[in-house]
C-alpha positions in Angstrom: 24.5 1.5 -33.8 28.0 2.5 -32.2 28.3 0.7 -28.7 28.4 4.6 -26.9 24.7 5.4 -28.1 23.4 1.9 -27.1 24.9 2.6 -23.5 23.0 6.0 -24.0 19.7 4.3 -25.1 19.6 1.3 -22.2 20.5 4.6 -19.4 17.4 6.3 -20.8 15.1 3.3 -20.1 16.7 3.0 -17.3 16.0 5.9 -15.8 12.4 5.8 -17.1 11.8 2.5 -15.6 13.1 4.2 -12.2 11.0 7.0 -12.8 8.4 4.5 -13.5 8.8 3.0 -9.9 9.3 5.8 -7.9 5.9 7.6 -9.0 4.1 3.8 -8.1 5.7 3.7 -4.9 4.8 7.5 -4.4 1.1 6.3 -5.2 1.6 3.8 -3.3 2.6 5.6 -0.4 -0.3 8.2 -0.6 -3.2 5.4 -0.8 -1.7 4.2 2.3 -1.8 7.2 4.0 -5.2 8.0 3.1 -6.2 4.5 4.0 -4.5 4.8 7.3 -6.2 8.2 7.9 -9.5 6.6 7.8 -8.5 3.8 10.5 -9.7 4.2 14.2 -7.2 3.0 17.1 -9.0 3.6 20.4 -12.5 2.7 21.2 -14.1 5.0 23.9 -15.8 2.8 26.9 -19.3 2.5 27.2 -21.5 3.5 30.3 -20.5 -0.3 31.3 -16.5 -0.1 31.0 -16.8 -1.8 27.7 -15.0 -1.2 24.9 -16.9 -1.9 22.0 -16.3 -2.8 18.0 -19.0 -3.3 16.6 -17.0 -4.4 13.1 -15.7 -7.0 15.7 -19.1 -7.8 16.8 -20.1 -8.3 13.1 -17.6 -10.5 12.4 -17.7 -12.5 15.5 -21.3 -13.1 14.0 -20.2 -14.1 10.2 -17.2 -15.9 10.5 -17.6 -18.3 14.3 -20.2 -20.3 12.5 -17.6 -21.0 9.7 -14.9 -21.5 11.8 -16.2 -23.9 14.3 -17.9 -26.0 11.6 -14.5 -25.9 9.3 -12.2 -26.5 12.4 -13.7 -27.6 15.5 -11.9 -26.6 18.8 -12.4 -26.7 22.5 -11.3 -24.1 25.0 -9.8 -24.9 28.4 -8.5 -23.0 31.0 -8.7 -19.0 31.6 -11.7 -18.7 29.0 -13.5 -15.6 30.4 -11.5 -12.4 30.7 -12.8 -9.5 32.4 -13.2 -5.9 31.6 -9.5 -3.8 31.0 -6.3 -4.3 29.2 -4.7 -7.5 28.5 -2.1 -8.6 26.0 -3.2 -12.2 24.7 0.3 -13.7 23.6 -0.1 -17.2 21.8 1.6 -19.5 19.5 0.4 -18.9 15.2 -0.6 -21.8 12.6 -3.2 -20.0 10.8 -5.3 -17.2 9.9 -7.7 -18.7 12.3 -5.7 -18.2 15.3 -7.2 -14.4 15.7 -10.7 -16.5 16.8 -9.6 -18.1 19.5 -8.7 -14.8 21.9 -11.4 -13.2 20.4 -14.0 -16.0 22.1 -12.5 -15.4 25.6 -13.9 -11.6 25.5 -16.9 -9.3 24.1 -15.2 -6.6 24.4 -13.1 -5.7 21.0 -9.3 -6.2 20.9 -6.2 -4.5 18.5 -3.9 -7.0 16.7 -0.8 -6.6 15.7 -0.4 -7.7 12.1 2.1 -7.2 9.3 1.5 -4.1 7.9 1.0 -4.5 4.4 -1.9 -6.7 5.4 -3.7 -3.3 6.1 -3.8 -2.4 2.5 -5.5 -5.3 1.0 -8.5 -5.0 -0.3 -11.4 -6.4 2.3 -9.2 -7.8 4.9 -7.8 -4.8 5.3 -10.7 -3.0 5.6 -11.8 -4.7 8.1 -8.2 -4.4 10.1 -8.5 -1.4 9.9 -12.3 -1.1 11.1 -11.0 -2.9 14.5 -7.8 -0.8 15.2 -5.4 -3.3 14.0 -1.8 -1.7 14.7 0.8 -2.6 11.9 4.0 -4.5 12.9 7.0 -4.6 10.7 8.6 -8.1 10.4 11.6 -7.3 12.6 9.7 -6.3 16.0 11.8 -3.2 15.7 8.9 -0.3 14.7 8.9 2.5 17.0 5.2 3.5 15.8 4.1 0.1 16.3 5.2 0.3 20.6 3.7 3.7 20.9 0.6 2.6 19.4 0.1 -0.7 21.4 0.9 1.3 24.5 -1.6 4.3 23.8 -3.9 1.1 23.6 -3.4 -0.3 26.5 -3.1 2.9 28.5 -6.8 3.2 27.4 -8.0 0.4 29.1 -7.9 -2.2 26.4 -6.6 -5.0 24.8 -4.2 -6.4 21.9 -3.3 -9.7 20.9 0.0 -10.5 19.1 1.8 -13.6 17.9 5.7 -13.2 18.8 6.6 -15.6 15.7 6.1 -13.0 13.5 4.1 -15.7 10.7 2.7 -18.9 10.9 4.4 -21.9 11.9 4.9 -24.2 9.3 7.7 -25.9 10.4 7.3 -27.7 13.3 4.2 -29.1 15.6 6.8 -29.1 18.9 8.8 -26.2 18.6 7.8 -22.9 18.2 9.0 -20.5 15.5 11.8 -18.2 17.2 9.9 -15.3 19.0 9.7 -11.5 18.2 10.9 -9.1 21.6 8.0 -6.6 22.4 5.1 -8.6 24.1 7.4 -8.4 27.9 8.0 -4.6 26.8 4.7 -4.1 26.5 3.5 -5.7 29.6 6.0 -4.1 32.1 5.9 -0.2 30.3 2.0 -0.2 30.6 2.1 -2.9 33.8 -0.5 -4.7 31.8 -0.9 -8.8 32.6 -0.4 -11.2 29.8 -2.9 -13.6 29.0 -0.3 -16.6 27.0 -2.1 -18.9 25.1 -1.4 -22.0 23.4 -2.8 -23.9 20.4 -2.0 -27.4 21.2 -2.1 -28.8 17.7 -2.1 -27.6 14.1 -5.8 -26.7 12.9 -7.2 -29.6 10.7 -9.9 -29.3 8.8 -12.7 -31.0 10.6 -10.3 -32.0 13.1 -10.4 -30.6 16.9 -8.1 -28.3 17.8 -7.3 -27.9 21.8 -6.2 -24.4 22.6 -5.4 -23.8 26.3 -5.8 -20.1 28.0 -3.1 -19.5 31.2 -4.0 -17.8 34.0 -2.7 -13.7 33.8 0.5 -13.4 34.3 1.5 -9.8 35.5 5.4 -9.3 35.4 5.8 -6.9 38.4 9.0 -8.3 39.4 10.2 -6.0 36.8 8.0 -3.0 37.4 9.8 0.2 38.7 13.6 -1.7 37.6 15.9 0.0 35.1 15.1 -2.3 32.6 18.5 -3.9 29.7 18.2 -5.6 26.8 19.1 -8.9 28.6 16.0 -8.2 31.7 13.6 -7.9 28.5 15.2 -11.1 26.9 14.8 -13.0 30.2 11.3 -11.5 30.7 10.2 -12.7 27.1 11.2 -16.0 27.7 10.0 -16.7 30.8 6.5 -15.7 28.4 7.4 -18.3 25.7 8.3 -20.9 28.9 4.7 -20.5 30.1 3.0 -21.6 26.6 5.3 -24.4 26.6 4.4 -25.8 29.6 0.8 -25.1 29.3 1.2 -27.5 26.0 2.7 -29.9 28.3 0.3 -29.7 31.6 -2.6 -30.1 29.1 -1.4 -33.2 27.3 -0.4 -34.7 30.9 -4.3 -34.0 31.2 -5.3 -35.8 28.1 -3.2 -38.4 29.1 -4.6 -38.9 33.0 -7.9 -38.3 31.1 -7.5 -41.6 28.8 -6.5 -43.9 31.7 -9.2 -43.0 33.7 -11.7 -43.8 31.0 -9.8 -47.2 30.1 -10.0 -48.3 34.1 
């Protein structure tokens, strides 16, 4: 075999193994769309104000049980939110994290979640039962902003995790943070609800997650928002969860004393 018709020979498989992956991804790209058709975003209010998922509701019922049992935890703070829109903002370790915002509230609530998460079998079923709105990596989806707005606009709430993934890194510093929660808040003039798990989730170790009070950034309603008044508005969010960490271990601490007296 001359070397011309072996060049010929590997550019024809090649060019079938490109053809190969451009039907998949085409394939790909249809079941998504399909699966994507099927998924509801808003949930109409009942007679009471409440917006109701009842997919939520069932899984509230299957999986605290296991949750508590597997990781204990203890609530403190802001743990009853009221009716309306709020945009829980906390600190991620696990997949567990989505229980803890979801015990504060009956009503149902949108997270943002990488979007090829939507796609797997089961979970995403389910994601896509509860109006879960896809989030690229980056922060930067346009699609991903309208949604969580038309959301909020309808009177209720999302959760989001501004690291993006879960934190395996580091117990005392969080994983650098995502722009889009201070967006959010000031476009829709929606409070925040920050939230902080105050230690990694250990199997049948407690876990203290601490709820803030709402904080509403109308400093910065009605201004001609930059880059740099989002930045500044974003951290001032991150700020709040660390020194909710720290207020509640000055607790635990006070707490201990007073019990060795």
């Amino acid at each position: 075999m001359t070397e011309e018709s072996s060049e010929k020979q590997l550019s024809k498989k090649e060019l079938k193994a490109e053809q190969k992956r451009l039907k998949k991804q085409e394939k790909m790209q249809k079941k998504r769309e399909k699966a994507m058709k099927k998924r509801k975003l808003l949930f109409p209010a009942n007679k009471k104000g409440k917006h109701v998922m009842h997919m939520m509701n069932f899984l509230r019922f299957l999986f605290y049980p296991v949750h508590f049992l597997i990781y204990p935890y203890k609530l403190y703070g802001h743990k009853k939110v009221g009716l309306g829109a709020y945009i829980y903002m906390g600190n991620h370790y696990c997949i567990w994290d989505v229980f803890y915002p979801a015990r504060t509230t009956g009503e149902g609530i949108h997270y943002l979640m990488k979007e090829p998460l939507l796609y797997v079998p089961v979970v995403g079923y389910w994601a896509r039962s509860v109006g879960a709105i896809p989030a690229m990596r980056d922060g930067s989806d346009v699609r991903t902003l309208m949604e969580a707005m038309k959301v909020l606009k309808n009177g209720e709430k999302i959760s989001l995790f501004p690291e993006g993934t879960r934190n395996k890194v580091s117990d005392e510093e969080f994983l650098p943070f995502h722009g889009g929660a201070a967006l959010l808040a000031i476009k829709t003039k929606t409070p925040v609800i920050p939230f902080v798990i105050c230690n990694r989730p250990r199997v049948f170790h407690v876990t203290h997650v601490v709820f803030g009070e709402p904080m509403e950034l109308s400093e910065y309603y009605g201004k001609r928002m930059t880059p740099e008044d989002y930045a500044e508005a974003d951290e001032k969010l991150k700020n709040r969860l660390y020194g909710l960490r720290e207020e509640h271990r000055a607790f635990l601490v006070a707490k201990k004393k007073k019990k060795e007296k």
